[in-house]
C-alpha positions in Angstrom: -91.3 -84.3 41.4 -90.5 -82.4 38.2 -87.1 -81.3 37.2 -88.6 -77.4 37.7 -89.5 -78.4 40.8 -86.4 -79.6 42.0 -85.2 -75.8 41.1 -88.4 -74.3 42.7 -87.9 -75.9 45.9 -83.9 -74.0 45.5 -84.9 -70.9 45.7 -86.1 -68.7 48.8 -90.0 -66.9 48.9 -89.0 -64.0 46.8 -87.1 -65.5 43.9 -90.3 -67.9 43.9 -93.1 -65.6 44.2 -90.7 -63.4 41.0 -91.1 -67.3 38.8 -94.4 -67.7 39.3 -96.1 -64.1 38.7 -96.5 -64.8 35.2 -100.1 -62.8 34.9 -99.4 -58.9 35.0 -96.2 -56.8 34.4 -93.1 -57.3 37.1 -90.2 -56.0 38.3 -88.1 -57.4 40.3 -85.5 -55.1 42.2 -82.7 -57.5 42.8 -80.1 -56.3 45.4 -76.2 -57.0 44.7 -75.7 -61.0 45.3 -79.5 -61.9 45.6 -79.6 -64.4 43.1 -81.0 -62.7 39.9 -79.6 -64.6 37.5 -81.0 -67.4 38.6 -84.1 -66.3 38.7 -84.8 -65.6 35.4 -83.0 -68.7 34.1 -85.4 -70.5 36.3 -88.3 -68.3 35.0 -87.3 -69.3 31.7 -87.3 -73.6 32.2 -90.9 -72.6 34.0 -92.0 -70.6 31.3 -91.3 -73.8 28.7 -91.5 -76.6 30.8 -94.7 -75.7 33.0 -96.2 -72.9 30.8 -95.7 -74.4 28.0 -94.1 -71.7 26.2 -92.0 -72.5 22.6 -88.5 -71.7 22.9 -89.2 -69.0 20.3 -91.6 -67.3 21.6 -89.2 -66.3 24.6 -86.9 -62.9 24.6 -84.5 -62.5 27.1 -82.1 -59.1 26.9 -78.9 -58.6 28.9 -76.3 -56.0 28.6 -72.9 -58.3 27.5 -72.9 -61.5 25.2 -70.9 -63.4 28.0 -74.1 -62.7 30.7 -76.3 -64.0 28.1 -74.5 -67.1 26.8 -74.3 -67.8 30.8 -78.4 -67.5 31.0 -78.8 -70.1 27.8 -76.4 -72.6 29.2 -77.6 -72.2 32.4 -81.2 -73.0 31.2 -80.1 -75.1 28.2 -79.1 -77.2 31.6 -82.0 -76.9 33.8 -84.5 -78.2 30.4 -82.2 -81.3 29.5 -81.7 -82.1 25.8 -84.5 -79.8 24.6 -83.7 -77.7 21.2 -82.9 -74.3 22.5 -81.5 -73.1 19.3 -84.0 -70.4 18.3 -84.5 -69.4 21.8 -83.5 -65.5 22.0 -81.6 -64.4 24.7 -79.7 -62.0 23.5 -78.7 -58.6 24.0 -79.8 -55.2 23.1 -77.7 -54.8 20.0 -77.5 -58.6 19.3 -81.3 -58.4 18.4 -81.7 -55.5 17.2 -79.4 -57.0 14.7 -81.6 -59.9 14.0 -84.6 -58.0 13.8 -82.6 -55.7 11.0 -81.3 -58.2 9.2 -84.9 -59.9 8.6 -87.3 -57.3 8.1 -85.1 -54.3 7.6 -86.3 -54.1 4.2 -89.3 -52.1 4.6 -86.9 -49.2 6.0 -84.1 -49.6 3.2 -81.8 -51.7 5.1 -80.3 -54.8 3.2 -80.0 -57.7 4.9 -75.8 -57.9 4.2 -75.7 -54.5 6.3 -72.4 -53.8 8.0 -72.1 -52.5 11.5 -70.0 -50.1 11.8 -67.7 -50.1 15.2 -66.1 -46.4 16.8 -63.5 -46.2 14.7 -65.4 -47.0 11.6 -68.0 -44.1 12.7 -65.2 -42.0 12.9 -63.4 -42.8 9.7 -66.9 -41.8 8.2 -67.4 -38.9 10.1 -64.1 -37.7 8.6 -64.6 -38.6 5.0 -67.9 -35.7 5.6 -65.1 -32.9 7.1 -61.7 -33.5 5.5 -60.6 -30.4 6.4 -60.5 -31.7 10.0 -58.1 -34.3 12.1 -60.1 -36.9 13.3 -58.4 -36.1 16.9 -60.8 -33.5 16.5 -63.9 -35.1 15.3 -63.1 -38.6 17.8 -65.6 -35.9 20.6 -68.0 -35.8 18.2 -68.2 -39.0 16.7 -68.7 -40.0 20.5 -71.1 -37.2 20.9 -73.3 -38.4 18.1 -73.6 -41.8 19.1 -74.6 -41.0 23.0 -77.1 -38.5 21.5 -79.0 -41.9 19.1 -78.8 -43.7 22.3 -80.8 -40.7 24.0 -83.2 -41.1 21.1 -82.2 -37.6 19.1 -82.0 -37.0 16.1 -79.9 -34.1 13.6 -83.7 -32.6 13.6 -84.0 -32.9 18.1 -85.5 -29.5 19.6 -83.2 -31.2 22.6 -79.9 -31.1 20.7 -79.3 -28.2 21.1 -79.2 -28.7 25.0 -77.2 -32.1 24.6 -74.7 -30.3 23.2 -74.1 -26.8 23.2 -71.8 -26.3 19.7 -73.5 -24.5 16.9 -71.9 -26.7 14.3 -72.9 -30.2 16.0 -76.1 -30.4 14.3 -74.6 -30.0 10.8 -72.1 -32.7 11.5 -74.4 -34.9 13.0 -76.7 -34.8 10.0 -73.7 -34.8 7.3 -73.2 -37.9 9.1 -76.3 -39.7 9.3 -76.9 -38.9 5.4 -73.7 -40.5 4.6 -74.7 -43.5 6.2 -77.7 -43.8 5.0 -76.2 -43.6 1.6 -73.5 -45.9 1.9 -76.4 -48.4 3.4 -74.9 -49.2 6.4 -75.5 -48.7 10.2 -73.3 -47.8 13.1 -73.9 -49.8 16.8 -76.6 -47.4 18.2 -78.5 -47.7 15.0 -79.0 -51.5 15.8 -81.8 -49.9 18.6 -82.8 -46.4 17.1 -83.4 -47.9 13.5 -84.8 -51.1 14.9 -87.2 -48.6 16.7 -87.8 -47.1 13.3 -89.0 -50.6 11.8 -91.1 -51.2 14.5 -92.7 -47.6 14.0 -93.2 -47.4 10.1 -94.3 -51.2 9.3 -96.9 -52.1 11.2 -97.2 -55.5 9.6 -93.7 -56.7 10.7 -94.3 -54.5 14.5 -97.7 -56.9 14.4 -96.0 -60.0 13.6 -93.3 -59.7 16.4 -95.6 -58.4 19.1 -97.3 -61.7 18.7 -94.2 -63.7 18.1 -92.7 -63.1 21.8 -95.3 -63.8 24.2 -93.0 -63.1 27.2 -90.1 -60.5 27.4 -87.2 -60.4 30.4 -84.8 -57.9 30.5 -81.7 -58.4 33.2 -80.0 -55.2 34.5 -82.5 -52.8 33.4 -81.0 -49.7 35.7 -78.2 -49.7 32.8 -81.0 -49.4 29.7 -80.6 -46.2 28.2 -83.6 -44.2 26.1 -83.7 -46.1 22.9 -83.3 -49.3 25.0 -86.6 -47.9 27.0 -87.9 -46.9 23.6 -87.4 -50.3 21.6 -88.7 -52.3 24.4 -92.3 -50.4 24.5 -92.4 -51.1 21.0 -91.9 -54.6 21.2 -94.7 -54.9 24.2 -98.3 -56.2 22.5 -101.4 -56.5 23.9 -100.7 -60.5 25.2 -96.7 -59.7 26.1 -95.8 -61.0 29.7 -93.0 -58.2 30.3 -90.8 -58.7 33.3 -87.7 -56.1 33.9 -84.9 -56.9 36.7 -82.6 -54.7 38.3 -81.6 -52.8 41.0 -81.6 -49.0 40.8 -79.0 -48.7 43.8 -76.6 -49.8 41.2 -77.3 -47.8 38.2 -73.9 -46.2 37.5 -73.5 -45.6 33.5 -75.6 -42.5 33.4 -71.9 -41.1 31.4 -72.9 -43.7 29.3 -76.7 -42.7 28.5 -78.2 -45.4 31.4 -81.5 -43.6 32.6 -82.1 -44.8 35.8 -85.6 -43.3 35.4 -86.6 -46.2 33.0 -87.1 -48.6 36.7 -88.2 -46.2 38.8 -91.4 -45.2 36.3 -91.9 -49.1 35.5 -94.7 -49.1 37.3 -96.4 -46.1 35.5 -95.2 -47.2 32.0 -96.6 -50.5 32.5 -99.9 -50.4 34.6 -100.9 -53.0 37.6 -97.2 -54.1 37.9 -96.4 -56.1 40.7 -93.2 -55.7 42.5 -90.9 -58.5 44.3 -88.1 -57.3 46.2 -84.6 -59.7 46.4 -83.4 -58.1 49.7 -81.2 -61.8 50.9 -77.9 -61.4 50.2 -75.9 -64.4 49.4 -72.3 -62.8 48.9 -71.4 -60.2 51.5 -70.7 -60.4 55.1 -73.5 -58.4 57.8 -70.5 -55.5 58.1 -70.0 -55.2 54.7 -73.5 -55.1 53.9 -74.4 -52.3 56.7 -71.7 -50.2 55.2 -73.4 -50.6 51.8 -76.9 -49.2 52.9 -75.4 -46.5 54.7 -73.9 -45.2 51.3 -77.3 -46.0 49.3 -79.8 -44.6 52.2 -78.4 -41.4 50.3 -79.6 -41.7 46.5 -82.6 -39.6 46.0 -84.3 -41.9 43.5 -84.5 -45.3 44.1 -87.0 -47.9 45.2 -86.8 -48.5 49.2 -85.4 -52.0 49.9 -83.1 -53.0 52.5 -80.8 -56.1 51.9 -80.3 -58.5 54.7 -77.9 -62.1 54.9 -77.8 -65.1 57.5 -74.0 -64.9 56.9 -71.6 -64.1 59.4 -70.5 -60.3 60.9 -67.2 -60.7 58.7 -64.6 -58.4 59.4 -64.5 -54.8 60.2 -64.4 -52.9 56.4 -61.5 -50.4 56.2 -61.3 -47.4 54.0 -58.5 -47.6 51.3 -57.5 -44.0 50.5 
């Protein structure tokens, strides 16, 4: 028996059947304690060990450094003493970086960039309006960077319903000149302008299409617009593309999260197959039946109904 095998034989029908569907687009709705994460760890050592992938030609995107340095170690594990150092898995921002810092070039980026954090996007915004406080501008600065992670632009027809202040679109664009000038790019710029790339040089868009023959992205009910947009770009003709999440527990819409992006997977990417994680492996049977009485609620979401071979538990009680 192989070490993958060993892990195979771990998991239950479902997490299998999401390892080995390797051929056609997937997504694979993971209920709360179903085992994602191992999942696509163990879809990774598959991917190398059986599939005979390269390390490099793997791109796995999370949402927090700490989830993906888990999903590396975690694999680095499972594959033994294999070089793992240029495998990707990363998140959003983390390669949008890379991909900037290589190639970014061709859009007027150079490579020494600096990223600019919220308070650095604020001192900017300020050095534009000195007349104003920055307690004034702080809602602004914020507003501009949810609007780049909703893909707008100073130029948007939309911006005008994103934010209903006749002066926003002037200070947004006195902004985005000024960074442009000063060369450098704030942390929603590490997607939109990595979009940008992809868009206007179709060599290097070419050359990293074929690069990554398989993409995974974890907890894809918290990708916003650009996160949607970026990943589409980065899709070729040969790319495996697998997204996981659950859409029960998309809850960061204040933060730009479009739920949308799972629930039209299946349109956006044609002949997608879908695996549902429905065992739960953390909750007790009460806790659970509380849970899908809240959910049978939401108005968008993909029908699954989780299910455990633990115990009743105790009787849940409402804390007021």
């Amino acid at each position: 028996m192989s070490r993958i095998d060993r892990y195979l034989e771990e998991l239950n029908g479902p997490q299998r059947e999401a390892v080995l569907e390797n051929g056609r687009p997937l997504l694979v709705l993971a209920g709360a304690g179903s085992g994602k994460t191992r999942v696509i760890t163990t879809k990774i050592a598959y991917a190398i060990d059986v599939l005979g992938l390269k390390p490099w030609e793997i791109l796995a995107v999370t949402f927090t450094n700490r989830a993906a340095k888990e999903m590396k170690d975690r694999v680095g594990r499972m594959l033994g003493d294999m070089d793992l150092s240029e495998m990707h898995i990363r998140t959003f921002h983390s390669f949008g970086a890379w991909l900037l810092r290589r190639y970014g070039s061709s859009i007027g980026l150079d490579s020494s960039f600096s990223i600019y954090d919220d308070e650095d996007s604020l001192s900017l915004l300020a050095s534009c309006f000195p007349g104003s406080k920055k307690t004034e501008l702080s809602p602004v600065a914020k507003a501009i960077s949810l609007a780049k992670d909703m893909g707008l632009s100073p130029e948007s027809p939309d911006l005008a319903d994103f934010r209903k202040d006749a002066s926003f679109a002037r200070q947004f664009e006195a902004y985005e000149k000024r960074l442009r000038q000063v060369g450098n790019v704030d942390f929603a710029d590490l997607i939109g302008r990595s979009i940008e790339l992809l868009e206007r040089d179709t060599r290097v868009a070419t050359m990293i299409r074929r690069r990554f023959r398989m993409i995974l992205v974890d907890e894809y009910q918290d990708s916003n617009i650009s996160q949607f947009t970026l990943l589409k770009s980065l899709v070729g003709p040969g790319t495996f593309i697998c997204v996981v999440g659950d859409d029960d527990q998309s809850i960061y819409r204040f933060r730009g999260a479009e739920v949308e992006n799972i629930l039209s997977f299946p349109d956006v990417y044609p002949n997608t197959r879908i695996v549902k994680l429905e065992q739960n492996y953390r909750s007790s049977k009460r806790i659970l039946a509380v849970a899908a009485n809240v959910i049978s609620h939401n108005t968008g979401r993909h029908p699954k109904t989780l299910w455990t071979e633990k115990a009743d538990g105790q009787l849940c009680t409402l804390v007021y």
